[in-house]
VOBA-1610 file (N, C-alpha, C; in pm, whole numbers, padded with zeros to 5 digits, always signed):
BEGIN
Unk+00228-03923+02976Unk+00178-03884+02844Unk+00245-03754+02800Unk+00278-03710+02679Unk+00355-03645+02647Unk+00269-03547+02571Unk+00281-03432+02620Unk+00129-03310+02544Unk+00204-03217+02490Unk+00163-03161+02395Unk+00141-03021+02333Unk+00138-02936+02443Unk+00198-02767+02431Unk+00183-02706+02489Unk+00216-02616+02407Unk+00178-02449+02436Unk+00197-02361+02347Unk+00298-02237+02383Unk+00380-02217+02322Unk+00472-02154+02350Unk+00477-01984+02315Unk+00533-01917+02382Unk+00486-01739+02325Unk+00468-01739+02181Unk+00583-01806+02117Unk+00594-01799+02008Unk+00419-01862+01897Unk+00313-01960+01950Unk+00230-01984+01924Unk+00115-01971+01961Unk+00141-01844+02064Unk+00011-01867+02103Unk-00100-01710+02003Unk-00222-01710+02056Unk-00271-01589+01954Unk-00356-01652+01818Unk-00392-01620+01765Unk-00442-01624+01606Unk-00403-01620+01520Unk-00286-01560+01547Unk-00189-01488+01418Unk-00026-01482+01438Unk+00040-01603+01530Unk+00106-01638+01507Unk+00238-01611+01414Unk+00342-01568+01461Unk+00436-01591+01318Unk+00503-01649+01286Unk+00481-01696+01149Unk+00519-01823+01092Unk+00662-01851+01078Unk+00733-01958+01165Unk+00856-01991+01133Unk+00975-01915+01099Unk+00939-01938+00942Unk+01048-01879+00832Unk+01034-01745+00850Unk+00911-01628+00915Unk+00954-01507+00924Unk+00946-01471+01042Unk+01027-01499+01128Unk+01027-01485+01302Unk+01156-01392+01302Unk+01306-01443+01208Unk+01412-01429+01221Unk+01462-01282+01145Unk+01382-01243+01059Unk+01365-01124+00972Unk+01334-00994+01061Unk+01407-00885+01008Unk+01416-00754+01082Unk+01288-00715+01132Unk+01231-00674+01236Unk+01116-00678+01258Unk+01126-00560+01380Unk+00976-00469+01299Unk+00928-00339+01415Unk+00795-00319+01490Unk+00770-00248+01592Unk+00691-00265+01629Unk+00604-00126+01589Unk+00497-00068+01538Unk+00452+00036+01489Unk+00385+00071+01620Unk+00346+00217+01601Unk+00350+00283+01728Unk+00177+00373+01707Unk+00103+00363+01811Unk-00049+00445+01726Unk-00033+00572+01724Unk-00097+00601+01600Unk-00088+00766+01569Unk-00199+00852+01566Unk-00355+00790+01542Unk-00430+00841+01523Unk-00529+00748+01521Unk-00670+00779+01630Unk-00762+00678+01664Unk-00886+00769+01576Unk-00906+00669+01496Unk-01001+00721+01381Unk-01177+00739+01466Unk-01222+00582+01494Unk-01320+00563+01546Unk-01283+00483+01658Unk-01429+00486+01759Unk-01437+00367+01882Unk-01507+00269+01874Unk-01534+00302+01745Unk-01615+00129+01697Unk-01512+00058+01598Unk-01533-00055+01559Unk-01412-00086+01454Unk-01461-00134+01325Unk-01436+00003+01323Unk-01459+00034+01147Unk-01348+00001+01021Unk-01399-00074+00940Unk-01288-00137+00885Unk-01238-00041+00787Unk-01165+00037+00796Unk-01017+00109+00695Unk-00978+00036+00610Unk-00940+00121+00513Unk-00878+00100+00402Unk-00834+00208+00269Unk-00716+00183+00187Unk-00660+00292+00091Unk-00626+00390+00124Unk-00493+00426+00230Unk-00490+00536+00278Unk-00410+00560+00130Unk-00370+00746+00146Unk-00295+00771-00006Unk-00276+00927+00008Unk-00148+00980+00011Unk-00127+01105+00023Unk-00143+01187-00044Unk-00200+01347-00041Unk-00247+01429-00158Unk-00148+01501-00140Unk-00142+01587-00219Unk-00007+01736-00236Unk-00009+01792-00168Unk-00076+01831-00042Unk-00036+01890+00062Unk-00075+01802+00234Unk-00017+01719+00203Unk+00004+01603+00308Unk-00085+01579+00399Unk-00208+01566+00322Unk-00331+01528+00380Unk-00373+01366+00340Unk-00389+01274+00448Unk-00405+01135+00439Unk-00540+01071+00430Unk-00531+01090+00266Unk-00709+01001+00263Unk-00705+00889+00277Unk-00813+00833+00299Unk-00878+00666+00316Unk-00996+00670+00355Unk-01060+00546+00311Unk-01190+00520+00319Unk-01238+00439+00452Unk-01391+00433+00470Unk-01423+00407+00557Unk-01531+00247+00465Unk-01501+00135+00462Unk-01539+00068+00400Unk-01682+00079+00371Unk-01746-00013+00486Unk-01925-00018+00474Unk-02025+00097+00474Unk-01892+00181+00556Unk-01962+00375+00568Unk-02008+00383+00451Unk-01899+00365+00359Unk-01868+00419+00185Unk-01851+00579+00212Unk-01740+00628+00292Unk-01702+00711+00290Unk-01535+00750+00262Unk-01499+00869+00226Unk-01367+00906+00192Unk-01367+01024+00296Unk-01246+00977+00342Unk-01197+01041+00506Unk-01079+01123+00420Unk-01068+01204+00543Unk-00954+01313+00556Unk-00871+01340+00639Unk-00779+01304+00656Unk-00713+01320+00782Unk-00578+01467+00783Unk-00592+01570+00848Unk-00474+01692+00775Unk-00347+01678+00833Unk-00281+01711+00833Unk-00092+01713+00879Unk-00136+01731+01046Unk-00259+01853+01091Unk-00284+01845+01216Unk-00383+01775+01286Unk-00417+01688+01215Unk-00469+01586+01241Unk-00650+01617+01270Unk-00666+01701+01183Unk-00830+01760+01141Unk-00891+01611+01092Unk-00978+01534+01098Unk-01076+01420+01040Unk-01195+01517+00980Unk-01213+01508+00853Unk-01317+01538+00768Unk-01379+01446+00657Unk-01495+01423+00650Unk-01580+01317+00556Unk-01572+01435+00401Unk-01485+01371+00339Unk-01519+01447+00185Unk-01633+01360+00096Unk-01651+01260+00131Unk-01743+01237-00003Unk-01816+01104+00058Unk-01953+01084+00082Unk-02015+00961+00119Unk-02101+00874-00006Unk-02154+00814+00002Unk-02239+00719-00108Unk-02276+00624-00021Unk-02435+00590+00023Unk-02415+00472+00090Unk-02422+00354-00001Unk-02388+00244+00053Unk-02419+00097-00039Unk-02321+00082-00130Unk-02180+00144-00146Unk-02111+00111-00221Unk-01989+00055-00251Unk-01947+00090-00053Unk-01828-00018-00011Unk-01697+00020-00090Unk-01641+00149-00003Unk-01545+00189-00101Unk-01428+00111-00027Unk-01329+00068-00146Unk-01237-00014-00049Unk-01096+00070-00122Unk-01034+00134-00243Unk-00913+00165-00262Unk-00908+00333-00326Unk-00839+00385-00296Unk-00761+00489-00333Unk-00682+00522-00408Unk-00663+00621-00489Unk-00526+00703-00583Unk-00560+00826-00601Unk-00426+00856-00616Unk-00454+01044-00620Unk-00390+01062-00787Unk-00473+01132-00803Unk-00432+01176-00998Unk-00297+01346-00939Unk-00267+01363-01056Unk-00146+01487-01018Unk-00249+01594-01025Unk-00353+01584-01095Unk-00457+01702-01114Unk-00505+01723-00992Unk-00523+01609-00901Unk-00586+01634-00778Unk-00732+01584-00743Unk-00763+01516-00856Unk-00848+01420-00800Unk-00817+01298-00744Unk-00941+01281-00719Unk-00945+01141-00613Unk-01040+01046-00684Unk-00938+00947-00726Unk-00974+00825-00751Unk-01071+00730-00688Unk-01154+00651-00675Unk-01228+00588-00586Unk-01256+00463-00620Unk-01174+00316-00586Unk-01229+00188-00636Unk-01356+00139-00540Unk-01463+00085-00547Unk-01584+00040-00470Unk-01630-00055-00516Unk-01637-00193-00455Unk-01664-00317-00475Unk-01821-00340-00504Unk-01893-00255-00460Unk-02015-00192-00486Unk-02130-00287-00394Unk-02245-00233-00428Unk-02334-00346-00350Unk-02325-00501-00334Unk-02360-00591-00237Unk-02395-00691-00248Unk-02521-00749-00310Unk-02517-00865-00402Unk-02638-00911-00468Unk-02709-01022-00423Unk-02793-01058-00483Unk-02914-01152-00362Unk-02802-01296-00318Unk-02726-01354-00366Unk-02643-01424-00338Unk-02537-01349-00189Unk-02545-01242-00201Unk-02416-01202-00078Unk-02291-01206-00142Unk-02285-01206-00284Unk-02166-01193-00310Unk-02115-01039-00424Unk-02023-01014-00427Unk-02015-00860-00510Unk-02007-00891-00623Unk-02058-00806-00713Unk-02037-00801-00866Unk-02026-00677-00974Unk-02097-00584-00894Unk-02146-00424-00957Unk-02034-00348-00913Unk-01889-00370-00895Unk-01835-00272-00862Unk-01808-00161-00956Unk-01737-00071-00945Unk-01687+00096-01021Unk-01547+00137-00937Unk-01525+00222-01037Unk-01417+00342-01017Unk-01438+00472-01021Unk-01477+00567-00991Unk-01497+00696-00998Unk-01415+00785-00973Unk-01411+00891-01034Unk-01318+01054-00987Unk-01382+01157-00861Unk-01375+01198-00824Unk-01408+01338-00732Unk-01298+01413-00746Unk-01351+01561-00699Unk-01276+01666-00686Unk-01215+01626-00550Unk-01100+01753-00508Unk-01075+01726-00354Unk-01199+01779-00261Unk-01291+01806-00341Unk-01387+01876-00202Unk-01489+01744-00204Unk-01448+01673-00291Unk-01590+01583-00282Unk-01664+01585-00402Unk-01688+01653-00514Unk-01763+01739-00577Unk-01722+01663-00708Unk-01846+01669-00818Unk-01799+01653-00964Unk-01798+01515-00989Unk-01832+01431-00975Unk-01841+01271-00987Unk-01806+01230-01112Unk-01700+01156-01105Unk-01730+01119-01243Unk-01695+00971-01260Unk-01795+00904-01354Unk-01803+00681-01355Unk-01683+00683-01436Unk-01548+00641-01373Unk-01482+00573-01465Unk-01470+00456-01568Unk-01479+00374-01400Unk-01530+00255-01470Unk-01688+00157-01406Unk-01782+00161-01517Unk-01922+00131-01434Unk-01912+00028-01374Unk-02068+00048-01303Unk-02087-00137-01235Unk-02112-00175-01315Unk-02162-00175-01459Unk-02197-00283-01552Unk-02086-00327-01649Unk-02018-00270-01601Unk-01866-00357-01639Unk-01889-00499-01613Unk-01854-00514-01487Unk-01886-00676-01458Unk-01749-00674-01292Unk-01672-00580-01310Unk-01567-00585-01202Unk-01608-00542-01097Unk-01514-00597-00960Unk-01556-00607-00842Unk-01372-00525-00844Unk-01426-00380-00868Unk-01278-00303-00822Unk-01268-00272-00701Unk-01117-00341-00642Unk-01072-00367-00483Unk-00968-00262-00522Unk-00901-00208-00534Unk-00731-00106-00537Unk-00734-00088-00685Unk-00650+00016-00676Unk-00568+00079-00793Unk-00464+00153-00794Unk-00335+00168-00928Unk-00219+00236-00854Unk-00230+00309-01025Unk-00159+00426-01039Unk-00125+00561-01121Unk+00014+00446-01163Unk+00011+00517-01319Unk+00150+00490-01356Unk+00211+00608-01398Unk+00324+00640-01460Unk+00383+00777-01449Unk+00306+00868-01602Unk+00220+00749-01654Unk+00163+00816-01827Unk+00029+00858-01768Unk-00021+00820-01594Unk-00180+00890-01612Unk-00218+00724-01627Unk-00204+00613-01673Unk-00297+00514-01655Unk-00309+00480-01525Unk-00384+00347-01525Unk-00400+00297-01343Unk-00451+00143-01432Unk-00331+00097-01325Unk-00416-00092-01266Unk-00504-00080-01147Unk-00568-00126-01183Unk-00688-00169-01083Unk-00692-00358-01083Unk-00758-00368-00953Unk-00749-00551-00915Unk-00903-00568-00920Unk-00925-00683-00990Unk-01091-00700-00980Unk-01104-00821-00875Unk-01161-00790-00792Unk-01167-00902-00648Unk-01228-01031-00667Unk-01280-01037-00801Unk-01404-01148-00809Unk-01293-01329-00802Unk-01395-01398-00767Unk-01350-01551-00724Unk-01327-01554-00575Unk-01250-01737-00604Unk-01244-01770-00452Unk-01131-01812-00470Unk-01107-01901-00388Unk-00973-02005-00388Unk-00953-02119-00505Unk-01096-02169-00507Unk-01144-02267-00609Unk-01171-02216-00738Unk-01220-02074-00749Unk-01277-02010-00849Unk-01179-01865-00929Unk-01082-01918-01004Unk-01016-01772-01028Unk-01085-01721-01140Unk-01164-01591-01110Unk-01229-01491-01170Unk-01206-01367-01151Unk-01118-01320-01051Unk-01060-01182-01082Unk-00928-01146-01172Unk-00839-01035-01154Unk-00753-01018-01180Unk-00704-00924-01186Unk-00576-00816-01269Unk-00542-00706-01270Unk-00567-00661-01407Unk-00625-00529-01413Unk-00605-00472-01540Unk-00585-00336-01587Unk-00577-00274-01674Unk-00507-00139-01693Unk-00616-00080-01777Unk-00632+00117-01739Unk-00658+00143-01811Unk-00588+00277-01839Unk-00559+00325-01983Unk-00466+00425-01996Unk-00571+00563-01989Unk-00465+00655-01912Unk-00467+00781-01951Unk-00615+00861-02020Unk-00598+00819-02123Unk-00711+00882-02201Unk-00914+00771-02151Unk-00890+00703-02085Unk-00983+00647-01995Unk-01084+00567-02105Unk-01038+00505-02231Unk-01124+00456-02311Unk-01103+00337-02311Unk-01036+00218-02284Unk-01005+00066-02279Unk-00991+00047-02171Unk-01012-00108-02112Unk-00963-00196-02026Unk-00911-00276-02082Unk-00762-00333-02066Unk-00696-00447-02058Unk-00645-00545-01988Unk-00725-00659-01997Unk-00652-00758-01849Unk-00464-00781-01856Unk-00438-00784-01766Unk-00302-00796-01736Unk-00257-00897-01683Unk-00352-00938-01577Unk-00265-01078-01487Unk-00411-01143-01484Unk-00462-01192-01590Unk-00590-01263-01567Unk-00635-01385-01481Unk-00736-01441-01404Unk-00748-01546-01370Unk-00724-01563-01275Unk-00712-01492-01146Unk-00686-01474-01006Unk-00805-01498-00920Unk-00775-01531-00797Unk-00814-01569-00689Unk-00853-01455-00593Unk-00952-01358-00631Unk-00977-01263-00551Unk-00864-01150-00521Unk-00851-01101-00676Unk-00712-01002-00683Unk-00724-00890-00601Unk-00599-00842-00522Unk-00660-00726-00393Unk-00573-00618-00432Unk-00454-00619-00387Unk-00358-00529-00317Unk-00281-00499-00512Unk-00262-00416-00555Unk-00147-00387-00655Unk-00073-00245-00630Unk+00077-00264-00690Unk+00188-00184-00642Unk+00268-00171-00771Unk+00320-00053-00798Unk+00449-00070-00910Unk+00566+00019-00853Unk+00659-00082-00922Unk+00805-00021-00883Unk+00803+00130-00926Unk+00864+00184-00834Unk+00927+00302-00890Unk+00960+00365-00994Unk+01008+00303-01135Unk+00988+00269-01242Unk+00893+00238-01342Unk+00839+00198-01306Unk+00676+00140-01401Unk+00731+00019-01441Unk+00865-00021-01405Unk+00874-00161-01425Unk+00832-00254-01413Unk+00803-00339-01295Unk+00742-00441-01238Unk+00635-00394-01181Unk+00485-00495-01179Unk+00409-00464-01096Unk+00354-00585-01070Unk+00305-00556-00937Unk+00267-00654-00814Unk+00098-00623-00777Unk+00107-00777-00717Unk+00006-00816-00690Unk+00000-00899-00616Unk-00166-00855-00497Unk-00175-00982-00393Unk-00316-01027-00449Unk-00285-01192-00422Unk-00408-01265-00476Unk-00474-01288-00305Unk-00619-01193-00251Unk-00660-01281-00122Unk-00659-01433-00113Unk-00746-01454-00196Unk-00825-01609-00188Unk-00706-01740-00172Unk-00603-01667-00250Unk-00469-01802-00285Unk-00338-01746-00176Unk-00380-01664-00161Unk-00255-01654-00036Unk-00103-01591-00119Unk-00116-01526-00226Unk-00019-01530-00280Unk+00048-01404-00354Unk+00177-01375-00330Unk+00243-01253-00388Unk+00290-01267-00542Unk+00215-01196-00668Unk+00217-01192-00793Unk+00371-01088-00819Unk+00443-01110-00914Unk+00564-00993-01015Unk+00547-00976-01125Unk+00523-00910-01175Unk+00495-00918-01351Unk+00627-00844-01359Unk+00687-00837-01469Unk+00796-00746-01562Unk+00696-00676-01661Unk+00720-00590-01674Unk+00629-00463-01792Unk+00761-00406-01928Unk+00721-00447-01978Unk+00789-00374-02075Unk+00771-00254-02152Unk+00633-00262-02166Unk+00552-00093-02156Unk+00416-00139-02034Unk+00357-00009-02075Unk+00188-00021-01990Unk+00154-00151-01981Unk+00048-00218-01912Unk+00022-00326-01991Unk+00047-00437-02031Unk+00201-00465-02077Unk+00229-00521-02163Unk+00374-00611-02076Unk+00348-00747-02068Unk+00416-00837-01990Unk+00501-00927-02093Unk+00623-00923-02072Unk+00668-00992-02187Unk+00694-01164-02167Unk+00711-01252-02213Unk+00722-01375-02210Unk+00820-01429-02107Unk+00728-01502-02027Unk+00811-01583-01939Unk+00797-01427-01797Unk+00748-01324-01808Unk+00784-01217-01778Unk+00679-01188-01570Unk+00672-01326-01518Unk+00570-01346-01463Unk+00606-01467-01372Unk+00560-01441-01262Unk+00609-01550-01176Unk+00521-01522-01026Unk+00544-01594-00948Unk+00457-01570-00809Unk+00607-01602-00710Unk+00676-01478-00643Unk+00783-01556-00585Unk+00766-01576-00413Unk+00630-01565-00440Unk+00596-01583-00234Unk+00447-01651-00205Unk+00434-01778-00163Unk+00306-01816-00081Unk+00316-01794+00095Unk+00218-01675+00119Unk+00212-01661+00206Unk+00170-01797+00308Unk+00164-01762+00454Unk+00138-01883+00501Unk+00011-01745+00639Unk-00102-01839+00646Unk-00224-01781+00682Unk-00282-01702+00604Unk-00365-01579+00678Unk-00462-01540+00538Unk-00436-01413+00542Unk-00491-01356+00466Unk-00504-01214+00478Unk-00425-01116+00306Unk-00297-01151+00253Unk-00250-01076+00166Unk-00331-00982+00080Unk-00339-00821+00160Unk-00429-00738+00146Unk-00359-00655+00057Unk-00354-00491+00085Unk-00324-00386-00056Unk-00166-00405+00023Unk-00114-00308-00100Unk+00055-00292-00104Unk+00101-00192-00155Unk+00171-00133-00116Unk+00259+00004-00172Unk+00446-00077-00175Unk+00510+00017-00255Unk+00647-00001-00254Unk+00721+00136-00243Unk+00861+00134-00209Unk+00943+00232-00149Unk+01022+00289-00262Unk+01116+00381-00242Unk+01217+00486-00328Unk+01321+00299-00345Unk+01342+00198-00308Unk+01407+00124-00367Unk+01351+00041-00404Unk+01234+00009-00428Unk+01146-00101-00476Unk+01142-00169-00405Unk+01118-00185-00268Unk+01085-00266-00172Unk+00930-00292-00157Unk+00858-00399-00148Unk+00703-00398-00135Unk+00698-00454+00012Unk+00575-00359+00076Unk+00502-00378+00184Unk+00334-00406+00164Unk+00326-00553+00232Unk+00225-00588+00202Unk+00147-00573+00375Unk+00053-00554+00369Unk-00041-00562+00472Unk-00134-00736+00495Unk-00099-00734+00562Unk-00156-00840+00671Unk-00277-00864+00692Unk-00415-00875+00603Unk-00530-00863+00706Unk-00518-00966+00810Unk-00603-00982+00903Unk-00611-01101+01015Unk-00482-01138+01043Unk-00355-01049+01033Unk-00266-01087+01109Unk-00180-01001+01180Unk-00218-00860+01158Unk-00171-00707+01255Unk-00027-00745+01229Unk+00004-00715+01110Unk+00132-00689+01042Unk+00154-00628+00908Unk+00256-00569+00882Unk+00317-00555+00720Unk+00453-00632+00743Unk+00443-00697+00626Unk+00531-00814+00553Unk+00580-00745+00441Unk+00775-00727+00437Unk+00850-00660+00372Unk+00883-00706+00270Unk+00905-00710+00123Unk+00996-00807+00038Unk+01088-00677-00035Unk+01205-00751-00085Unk+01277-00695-00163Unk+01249-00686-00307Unk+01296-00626-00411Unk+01249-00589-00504Unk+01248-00692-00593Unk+01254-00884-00564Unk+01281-00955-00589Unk+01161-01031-00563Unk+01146-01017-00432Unk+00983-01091-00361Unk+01043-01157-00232Unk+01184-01140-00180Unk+01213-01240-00100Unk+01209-01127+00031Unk+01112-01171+00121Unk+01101-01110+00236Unk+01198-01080+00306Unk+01215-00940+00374Unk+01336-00881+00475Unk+01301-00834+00593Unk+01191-00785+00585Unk+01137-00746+00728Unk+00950-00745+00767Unk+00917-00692+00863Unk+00816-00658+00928Unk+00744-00576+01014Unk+00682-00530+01032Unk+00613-00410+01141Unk+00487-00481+01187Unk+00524-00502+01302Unk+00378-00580+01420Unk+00325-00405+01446Unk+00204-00475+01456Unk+00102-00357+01524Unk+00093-00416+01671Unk+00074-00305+01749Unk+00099-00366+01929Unk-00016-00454+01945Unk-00032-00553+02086Unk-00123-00605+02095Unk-00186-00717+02005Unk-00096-00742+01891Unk-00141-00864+01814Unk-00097-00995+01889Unk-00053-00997+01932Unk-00012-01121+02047Unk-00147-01170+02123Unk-00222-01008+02123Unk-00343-01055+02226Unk-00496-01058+02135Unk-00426-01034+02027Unk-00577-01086+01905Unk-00611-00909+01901Unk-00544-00815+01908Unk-00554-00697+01921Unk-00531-00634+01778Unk-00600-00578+01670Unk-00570-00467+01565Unk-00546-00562+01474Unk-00593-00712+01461Unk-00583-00806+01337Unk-00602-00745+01238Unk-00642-00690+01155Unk-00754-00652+01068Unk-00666-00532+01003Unk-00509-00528+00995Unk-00432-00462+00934Unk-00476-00450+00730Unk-00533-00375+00707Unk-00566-00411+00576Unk-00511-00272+00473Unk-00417-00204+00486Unk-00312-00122+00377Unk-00240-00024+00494Unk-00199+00037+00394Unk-00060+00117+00406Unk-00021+00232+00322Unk+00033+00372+00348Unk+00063+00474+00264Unk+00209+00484+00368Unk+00271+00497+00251Unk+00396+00576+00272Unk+00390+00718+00232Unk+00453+00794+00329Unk+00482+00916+00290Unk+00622+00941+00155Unk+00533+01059+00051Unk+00672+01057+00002Unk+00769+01184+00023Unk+00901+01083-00021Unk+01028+01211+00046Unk+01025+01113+00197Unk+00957+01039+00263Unk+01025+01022+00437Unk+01000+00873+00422Unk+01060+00825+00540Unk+01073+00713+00574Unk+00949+00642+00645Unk+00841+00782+00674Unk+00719+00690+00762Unk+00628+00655+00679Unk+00564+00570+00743Unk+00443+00484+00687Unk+00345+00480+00775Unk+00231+00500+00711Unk+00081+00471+00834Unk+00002+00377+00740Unk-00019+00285+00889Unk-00094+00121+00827Unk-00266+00202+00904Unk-00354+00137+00854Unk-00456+00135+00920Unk-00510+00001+00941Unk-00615+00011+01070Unk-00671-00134+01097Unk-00730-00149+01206Unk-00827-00246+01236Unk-00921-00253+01318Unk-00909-00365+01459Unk-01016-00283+01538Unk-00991-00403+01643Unk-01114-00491+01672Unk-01102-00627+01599Unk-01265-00688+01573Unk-01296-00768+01697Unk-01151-00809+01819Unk-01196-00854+01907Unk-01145-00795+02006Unk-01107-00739+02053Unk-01005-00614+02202Unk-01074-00493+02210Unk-01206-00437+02119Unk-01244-00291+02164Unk-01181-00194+02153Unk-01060-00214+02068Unk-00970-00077+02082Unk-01006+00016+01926Unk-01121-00004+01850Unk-01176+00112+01768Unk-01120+00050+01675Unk-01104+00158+01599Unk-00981+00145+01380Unk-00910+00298+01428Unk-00812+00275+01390Unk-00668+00291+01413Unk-00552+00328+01300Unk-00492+00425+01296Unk-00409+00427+01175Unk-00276+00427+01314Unk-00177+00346+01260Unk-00034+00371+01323Unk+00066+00370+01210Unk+00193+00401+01285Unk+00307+00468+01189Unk+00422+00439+01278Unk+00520+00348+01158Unk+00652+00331+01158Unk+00723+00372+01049Unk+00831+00356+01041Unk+00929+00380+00946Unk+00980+00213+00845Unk+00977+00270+00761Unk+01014+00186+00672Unk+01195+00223+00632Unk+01204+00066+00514Unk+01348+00084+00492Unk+01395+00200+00455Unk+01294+00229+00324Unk+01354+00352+00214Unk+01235+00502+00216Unk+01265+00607+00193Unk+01133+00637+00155Unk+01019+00611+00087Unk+00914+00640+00077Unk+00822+00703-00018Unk+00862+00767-00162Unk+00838+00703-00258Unk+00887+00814-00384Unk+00763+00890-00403Unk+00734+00944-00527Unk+00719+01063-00569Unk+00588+00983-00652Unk+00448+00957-00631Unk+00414+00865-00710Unk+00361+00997-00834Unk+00257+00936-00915Unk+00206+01014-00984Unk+00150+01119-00939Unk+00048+01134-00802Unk+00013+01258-00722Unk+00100+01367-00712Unk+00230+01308-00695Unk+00335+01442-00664Unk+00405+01454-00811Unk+00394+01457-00944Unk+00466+01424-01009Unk+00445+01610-01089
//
């Protein structure tokens, strides 16, 4: 009888798929053990003096991490499930939060809020009675921000991306009708901006011609991932996007095109170890990057590690 058997190459949870086995690929190295429980991370994002925030999801806390590696809680809220990050040039801190769960178990009340860097000064950008379930957001070089609204499923597209400018008085949808919109990124430029759909498995490009504003035909999806996870994303000084991996303890590289070039394994994913890869900050001006992510079955805590990427970090709106 002739059997199946599983080969290095298949064995694990998270597997890599085929077509990206052959692609430049690193192994990231740990840099900093946050907790010993595994606490799910997320939105790391560098401030002006190279201090690495991110949140602590279910905590609903905003962490601090300093150049010497000081951990400080700047700002808690319970029940609000902060999941994304941005830094304004003024020096606040942005805060997307998917917000409570409702008698169904599913989110609906999310917000956006400001803080000072101490924590201090609150301010509702965008309410829960909006209706959005805000997962990420990215600065454009005028002071606006896209934000991804997480809502839907696979079956159900009800989220999406949308913008709001500068002066903080409109929302405009941008990439409407998504599948649990997560991760968004813009080129270097304010040219193109990106997007990961969770629910559909899938890497979004828009072309921008201003804020906002997508011109015809200007839109395409040039990547279906294969397994699950397509979480937040940052891009590099050449427009390269790095997408994070949840449930698969990786970042997945594309070119400024969408066509994948490389990868960074987190150690121990072979052994079901640090799945739970869910974003990424690049430093700007350097070549390193710190992913954060958890260990939901190996005991090894949440974890931020750091490799190097192709290009640097540019200069986003924080440093501008």
């Amino acid at each position: 009888m002739n059997t199946l058997g599983h080969t290095s190459a298949t064995r694990g949870l998270a597997p890599i798929p085929p077509s990206e086995r052959d692609i430049a690929s690193v192994v990231a190295a740990p840099f900093y053990k946050v907790a010993d429980e595994a606490l799910p991370l997320e939105g790391p994002a560098f401030d002006r003096e190279g201090n690495l925030l991110f949140v602590d999801i279910y905590g609903s806390r905003v962490l601090r991490l300093s150049p010497s590696q000081q951990l400080t809680t700047v700002y808690t809220e319970a029940g609000q499930n902060f999941s994304g990050i941005a830094v304004h040039r003024d020096g606040r801190i942005f805060v997307a939060a998917v917000g409570p769960k409702n008698c169904l178990g599913a989110f609906d009340a999310g917000t956006i809020f400001a803080i000072h860097p101490d924590g201090s000064r609150k301010q509702i950008i965008v309410p829960p009675t909006a209706g959005y379930v805000a997962n990420d957001l990215v600065f454009d070089r005028q002071g606006g921000f896209y934000f991804t609204d997480f809502r839907g499923s696979s079956t159900h597209p009800l989220g999406g991306v949308y913008y709001m400018p500068a002066e903080l008085n409109t929302i405009k949808p941008v990439l409407p009708s998504m599948c649990g919109a997560n991760g968004v990124a813009l080129s270097p430029d304010d040219k193109v901006l990106w997007a990961t759909e969770f629910s559909a498995c899938r890497l979004h490009r828009a072309d921008l011609s201003a804020p906002a504003t997508v011109p015809h035909t200007g839109t395409s999806i040039p990547y279906q991932f294969t397994g699950p996870g397509a979480d937040s994303m940052r891009t590099d000084s050449e427009g390269n996007v790095y997408v994070a991996m949840n449930r698969q303890g990786r970042v997945l590289v594309f070119n400024p095109y969408g066509i994948p070039i490389g990868q960074i394994l987190l150690p121990g994913r072979e052994k079901n170890q640090f799945l739970r890869s869910t974003s990424l900050a690049l430093m700007p001006g350097s070549r390193e990057l710190f992913i954060v992510s958890r260990d939901e079955f190996g005991g090894g805590g949440a974890m931020i590690f750091k490799a190097g990427g192709f290009s640097e970090g540019f200069a986003m709106f924080s440093h501008q």
